[in-house]
C-alpha positions in Angstrom: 93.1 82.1 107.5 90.7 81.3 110.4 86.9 82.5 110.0 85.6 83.2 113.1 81.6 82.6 114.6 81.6 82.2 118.3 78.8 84.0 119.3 80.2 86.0 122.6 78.0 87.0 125.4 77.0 90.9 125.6 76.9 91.8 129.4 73.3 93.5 130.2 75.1 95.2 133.4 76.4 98.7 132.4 79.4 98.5 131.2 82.4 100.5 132.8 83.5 103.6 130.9 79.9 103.9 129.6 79.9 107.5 130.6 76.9 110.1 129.5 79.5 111.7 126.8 80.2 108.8 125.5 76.0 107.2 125.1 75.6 111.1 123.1 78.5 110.5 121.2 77.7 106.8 120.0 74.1 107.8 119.7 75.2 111.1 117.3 77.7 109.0 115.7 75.0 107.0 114.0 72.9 110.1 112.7 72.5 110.5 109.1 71.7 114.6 109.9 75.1 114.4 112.0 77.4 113.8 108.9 75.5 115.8 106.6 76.2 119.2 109.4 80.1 117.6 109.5 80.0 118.3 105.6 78.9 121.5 105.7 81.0 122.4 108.6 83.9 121.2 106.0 83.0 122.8 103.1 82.7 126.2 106.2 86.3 125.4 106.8 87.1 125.8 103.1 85.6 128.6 101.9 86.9 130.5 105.4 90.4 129.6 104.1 91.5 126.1 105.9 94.9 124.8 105.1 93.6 122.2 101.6 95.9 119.6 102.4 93.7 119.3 106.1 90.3 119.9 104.6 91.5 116.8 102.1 92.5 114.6 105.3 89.4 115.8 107.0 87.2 114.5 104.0 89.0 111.5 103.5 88.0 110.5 107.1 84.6 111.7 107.1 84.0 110.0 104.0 84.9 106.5 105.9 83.3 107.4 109.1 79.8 108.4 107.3 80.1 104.8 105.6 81.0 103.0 108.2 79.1 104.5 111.3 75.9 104.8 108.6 76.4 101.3 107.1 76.4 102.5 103.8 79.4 100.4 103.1 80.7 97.2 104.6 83.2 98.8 107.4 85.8 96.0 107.4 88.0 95.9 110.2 92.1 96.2 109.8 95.4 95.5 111.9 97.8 98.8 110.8 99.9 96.4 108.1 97.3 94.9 106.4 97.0 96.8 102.6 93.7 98.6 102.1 93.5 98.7 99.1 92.1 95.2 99.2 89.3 96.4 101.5 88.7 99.6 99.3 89.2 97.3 95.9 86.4 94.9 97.4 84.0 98.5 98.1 84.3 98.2 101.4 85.5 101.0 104.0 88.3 100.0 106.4 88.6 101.1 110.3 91.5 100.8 112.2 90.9 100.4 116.3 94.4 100.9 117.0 94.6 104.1 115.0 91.5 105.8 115.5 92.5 105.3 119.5 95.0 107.9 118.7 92.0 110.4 117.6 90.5 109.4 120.8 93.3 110.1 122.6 93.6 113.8 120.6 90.5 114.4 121.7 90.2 113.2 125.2 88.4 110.2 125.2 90.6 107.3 125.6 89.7 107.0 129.3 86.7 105.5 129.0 87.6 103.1 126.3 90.8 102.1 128.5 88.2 101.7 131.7 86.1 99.5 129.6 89.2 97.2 128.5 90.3 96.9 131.8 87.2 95.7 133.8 87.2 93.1 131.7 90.5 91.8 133.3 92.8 93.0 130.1 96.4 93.3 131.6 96.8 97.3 132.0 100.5 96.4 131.0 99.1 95.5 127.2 99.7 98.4 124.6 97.2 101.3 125.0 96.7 101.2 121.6 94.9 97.9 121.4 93.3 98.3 124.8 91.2 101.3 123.4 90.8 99.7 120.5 88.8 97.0 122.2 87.0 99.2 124.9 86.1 101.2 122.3 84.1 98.1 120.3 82.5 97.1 123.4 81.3 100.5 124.1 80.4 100.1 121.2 81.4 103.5 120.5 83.6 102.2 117.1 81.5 101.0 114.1 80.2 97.7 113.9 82.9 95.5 111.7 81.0 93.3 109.2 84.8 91.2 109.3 87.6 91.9 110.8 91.1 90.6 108.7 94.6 91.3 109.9 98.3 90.1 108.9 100.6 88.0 111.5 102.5 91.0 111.5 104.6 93.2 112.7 102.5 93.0 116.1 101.5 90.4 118.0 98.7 92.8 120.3 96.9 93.9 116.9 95.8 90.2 115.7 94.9 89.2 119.5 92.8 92.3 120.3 91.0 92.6 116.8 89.9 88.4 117.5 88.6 89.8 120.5 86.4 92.2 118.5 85.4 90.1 115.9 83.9 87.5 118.6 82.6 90.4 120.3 80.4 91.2 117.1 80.2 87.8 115.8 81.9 88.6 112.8 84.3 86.6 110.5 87.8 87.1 111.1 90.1 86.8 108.6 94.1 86.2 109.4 96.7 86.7 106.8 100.0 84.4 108.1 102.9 86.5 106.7 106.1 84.1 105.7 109.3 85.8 107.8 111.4 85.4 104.6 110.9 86.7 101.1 111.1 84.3 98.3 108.9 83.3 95.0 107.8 80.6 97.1 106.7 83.1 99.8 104.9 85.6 97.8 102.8 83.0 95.9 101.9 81.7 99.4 100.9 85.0 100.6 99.3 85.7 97.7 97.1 83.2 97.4 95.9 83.7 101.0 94.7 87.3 99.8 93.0 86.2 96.8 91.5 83.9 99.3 90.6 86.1 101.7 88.8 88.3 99.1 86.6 85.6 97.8 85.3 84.6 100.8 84.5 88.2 101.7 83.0 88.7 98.5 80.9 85.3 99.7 80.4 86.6 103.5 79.6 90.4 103.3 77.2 91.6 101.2 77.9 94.7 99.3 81.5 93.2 98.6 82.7 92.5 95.4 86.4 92.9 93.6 85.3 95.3 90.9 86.9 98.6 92.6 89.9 96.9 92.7 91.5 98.7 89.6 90.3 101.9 90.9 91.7 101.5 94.3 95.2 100.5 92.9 95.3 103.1 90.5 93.8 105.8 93.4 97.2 104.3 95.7 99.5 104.9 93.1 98.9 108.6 92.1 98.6 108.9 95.7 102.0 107.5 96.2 103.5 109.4 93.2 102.5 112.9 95.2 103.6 111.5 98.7 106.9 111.0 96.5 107.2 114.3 95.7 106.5 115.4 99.5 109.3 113.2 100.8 112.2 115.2 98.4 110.6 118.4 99.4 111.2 117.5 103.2 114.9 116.8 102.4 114.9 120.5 102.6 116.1 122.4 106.0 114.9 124.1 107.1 111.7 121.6 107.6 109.0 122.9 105.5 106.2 121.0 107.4 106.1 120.8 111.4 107.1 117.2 112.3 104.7 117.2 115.3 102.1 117.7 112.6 103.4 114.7 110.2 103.2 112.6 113.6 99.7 113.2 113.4 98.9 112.2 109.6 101.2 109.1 110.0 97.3 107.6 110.9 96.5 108.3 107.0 99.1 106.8 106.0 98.5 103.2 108.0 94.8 103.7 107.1 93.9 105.0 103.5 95.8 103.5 100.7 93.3 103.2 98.1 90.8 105.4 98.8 89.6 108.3 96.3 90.5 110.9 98.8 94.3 110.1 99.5 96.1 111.5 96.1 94.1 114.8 96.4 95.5 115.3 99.9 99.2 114.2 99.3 98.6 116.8 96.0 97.8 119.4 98.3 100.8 118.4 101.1 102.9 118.6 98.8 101.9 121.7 96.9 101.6 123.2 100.6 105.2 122.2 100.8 106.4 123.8 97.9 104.9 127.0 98.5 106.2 127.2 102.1 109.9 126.6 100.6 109.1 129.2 98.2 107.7 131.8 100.9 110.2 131.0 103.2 107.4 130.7 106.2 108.8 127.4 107.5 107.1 126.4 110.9 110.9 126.6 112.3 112.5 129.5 110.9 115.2 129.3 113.3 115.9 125.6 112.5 118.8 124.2 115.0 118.8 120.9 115.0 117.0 117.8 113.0 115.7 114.9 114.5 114.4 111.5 112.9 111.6 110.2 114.6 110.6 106.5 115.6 107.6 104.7 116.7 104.3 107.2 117.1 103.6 109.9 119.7 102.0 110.9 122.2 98.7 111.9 121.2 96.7 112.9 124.2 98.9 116.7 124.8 101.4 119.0 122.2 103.5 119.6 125.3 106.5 117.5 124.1 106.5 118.9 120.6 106.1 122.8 121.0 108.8 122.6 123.2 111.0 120.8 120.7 110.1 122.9 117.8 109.1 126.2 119.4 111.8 126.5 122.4 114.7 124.3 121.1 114.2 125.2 117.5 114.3 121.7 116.6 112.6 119.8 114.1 111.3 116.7 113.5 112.3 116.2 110.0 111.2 112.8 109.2 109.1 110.2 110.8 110.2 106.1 110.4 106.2 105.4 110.3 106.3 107.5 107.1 108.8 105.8 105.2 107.7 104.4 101.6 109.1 100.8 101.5 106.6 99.8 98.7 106.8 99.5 94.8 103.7 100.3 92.7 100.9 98.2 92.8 100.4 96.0 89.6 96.5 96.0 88.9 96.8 92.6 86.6 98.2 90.6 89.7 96.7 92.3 92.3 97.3 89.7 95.1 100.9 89.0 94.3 101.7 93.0 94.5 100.0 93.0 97.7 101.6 90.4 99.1 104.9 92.2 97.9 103.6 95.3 99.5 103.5 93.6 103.0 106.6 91.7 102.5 108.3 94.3 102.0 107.7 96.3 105.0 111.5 97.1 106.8 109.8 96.2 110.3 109.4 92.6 109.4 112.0 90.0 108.8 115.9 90.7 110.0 116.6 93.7 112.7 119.0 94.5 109.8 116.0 95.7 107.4 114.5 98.5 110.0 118.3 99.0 110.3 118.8 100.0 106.9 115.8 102.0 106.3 117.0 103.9 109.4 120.7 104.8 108.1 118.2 105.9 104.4 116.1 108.2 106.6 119.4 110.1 108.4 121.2 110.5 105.4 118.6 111.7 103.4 116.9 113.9 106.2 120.5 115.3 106.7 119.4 114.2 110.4 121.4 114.9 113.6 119.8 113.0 116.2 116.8 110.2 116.4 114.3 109.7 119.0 112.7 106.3 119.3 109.0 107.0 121.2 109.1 103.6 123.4 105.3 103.3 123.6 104.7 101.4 127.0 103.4 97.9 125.9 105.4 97.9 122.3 107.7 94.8 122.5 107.8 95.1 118.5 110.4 98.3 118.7 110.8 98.6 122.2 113.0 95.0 122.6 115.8 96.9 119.2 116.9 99.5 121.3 119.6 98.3 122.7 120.5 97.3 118.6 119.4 100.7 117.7 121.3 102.5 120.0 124.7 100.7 119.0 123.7 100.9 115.1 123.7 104.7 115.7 126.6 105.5 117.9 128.9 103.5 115.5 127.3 106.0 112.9 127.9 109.1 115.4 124.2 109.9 115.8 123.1 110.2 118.9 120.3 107.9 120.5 117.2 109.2 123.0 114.8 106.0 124.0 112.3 108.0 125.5 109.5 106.0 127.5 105.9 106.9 127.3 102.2 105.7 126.0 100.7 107.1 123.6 96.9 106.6 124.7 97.1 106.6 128.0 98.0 109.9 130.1 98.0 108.0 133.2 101.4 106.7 131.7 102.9 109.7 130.4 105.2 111.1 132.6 105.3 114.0 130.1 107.7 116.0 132.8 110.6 113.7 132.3 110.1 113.4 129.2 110.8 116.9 128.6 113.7 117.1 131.2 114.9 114.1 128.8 114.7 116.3 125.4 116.0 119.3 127.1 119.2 117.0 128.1 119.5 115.4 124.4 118.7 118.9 122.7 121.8 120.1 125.4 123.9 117.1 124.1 123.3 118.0 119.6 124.2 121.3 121.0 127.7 120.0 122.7 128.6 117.7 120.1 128.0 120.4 117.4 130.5 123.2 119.3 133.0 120.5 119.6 133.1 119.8 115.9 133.6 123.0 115.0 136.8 123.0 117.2 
């Protein structure tokens, strides 16, 4: 655990990728009138009949955004693995750069955050992820952290680029050095750098103190009883929810464990589930194949996906980012069962764990193929495919690495791509006549 305090030095130049959208969007951003119209836009959305489970996802981020962007709450910032429950136990909100790049992305302004990274001599061969996430801070387009805190792992980029941010904004920074094995030894370690942590939050940040924590564990474990319940319901084929859609939400799951809103939207996922099973109005009636998908997406265009599901009939059935590799959280030792919660994340440790978590998902997903997104930049998943690829053929399940970035469109090469999917789509198809033979 390192605070940090060097003061960095703010260029008075204009910055590159400060483009007129983006000045009216930081300055609206900031607006107390601005989030009250988003609520009542929302509570629009409902009564005009919106899906519940997105009108829940919708609050649950506006919620953070109106606390952070309005400094009603310490905004604490957050690599993907660190548990948020700590920052919501402590009544903070937490914002994740590398995650909320994919909203940017989604809606089309990744560009100039990207620019901004890069005139300030960040490799372009760096994951797009964490580029935005830092041209976004010094565009100062992102909240401003009050601390930043994130885990050793599973990547290397996250830690780097949120130090960057955190001396950017002269804020503590908090790191949380994750043993590679699991023993008691380990956990009590780990656990005692939380507990650590917390305190001298609690001493750095006003408005922090640990009396949410109960809340926040007991708001992450009804949400994690309904996501439960959502996980057997996708078992079912066909798929009752569009897999290009769950792509999108994995961002609520890295980001909102422990806050109020999260049970009431996996509540409404899942009953949304149930009564599509019911209905029989799956998203793809005509249900061919099923893939497992690995890694994120690309979230700057739909291309990829309604060609999957909408010309190949094909459906993403599960997601690897979705998997739930945690117990529940024990409220009388809160900092040992978070430390459990980030030990026991498949991606960390042995090849063997992701491994295993893998074979779970295409037996239990009744899957027939698995993509693995290789987001240009990801040396985490991108350097196990060769492993991956021989872990699944010896399993007769066929293998597509398919390259791509999932920020930046100048990487996308979104024509291959789908020349690639048509090929591996051609491939299920193939393998499926010849078994019937």
């Amino acid at each position: 655990m390192i605070p940090g305090g060097i003061k960095a030095r703010k260029s008075h130049y204009k910055i590159a990728g400060e483009t007129r959208r983006i000045k009216i969007m930081r300055a609206l951003s900031r607006k107390s009138w601005v989030h009250g119209a988003a609520k009542l836009v929302i509570n629009h959305m409902e009564k005009r009949g919106g899906k519940p489970y997105q009108i829940d996802a919708i609050r649950c981020f506006a919620d953070d955004f109106r606390h952070a962007y309005l400094k009603q709450k310490p905004c604490i910032f957050t690599s993907a693995f660190v548990p948020n429950e700590l920052i919501y136990g402590l009544g903070g909100v937490p914002f994740l750069p590398e995650a909320a790049s994919g909203f940017a992305a989604s809606f089309g302004f990744a560009r100039e955050s990207l620019t901004a990274c890069e005139s300030l001599w960040y490799s372009p061969d760096l994951c797009s992820f964490h580029r935005a996430g830092v041209g976004a801070s010094v565009l100062e387009f992102a909240p401003k952290p009050a601390a930043v805190v994130v885990s050793s792992h599973l990547c290397d980029g996250g830690k780097r680029s949120l130090f960057q941010i955190s001396q950017y904004h002269d804020c503590p920074f908090y790191i949380l050095d994750v043993p590679y094995t699991c023993s008691a030894q380990s956990l009590d370690r780990l656990g005692k750098q939380l507990e650590k942590v917390a305190r001298s939050l609690e001493q750095e940040v006003p408005g922090l103190s640990g009396k949410y924590m109960d809340e926040a564990f007991a708001d992450s474990n009804a949400a994690r009883n309904y996501y439960l319940d959502l996980c057997k319901l996708r078992t079912n084929a066909p798929s009752p929810w569009r897999g290009s859609e769950a792509l999108n939400y994995v961002v609520l799951f890295l980001w909102s464990w422990g806050s109020p809103w999260l049970p009431k939207f996996y509540q409404s996922l899942r009953d949304h589930a149930e009564d599509v099973i019911q209905s029989g109005d799956y998203p793809v009636p005509n249900e061919q194949f099923r893939l497992a998908w690995l890694n994120l997406r690309p979230y700057y265009s739909p291309k990829l996906f309604s060609y999957l599901e909408d010309t190949c009939q094909v459906s993403i059935a599960f997601e690897e980012f979705s998997y739930m590799y945690w117990d529940p959280l024990d409220s009388g030792d809160p900092y040992i069962s978070l430390a459990k919660k980030i030990m026991a994340n498949p991606g960390w440790g042995p090849i063997e764990r992701r491994l295993e978590v893998i074979g779970k998902i295409t037996r239990g997903f009744s899957i027939d193929g698995v993509v693995q997104f290789a987001q240009w930049g990801c040396r985490q998943y991108n350097g196990a495919a060769s492993i991956l690829s021989d872990y699944l053929r010896k399993k007769g399940i066929p293998f597509l690495n398919l390259d791509g970035d999932g920020v930046d469109i100048r990487n996308s090469g979104e024509a291959q791509s789908l020349t690639r999917l048509g090929a591996f789509r051609e491939l299920l198809e193939s393998r499926r006549i010849k078994n019937l033979r």
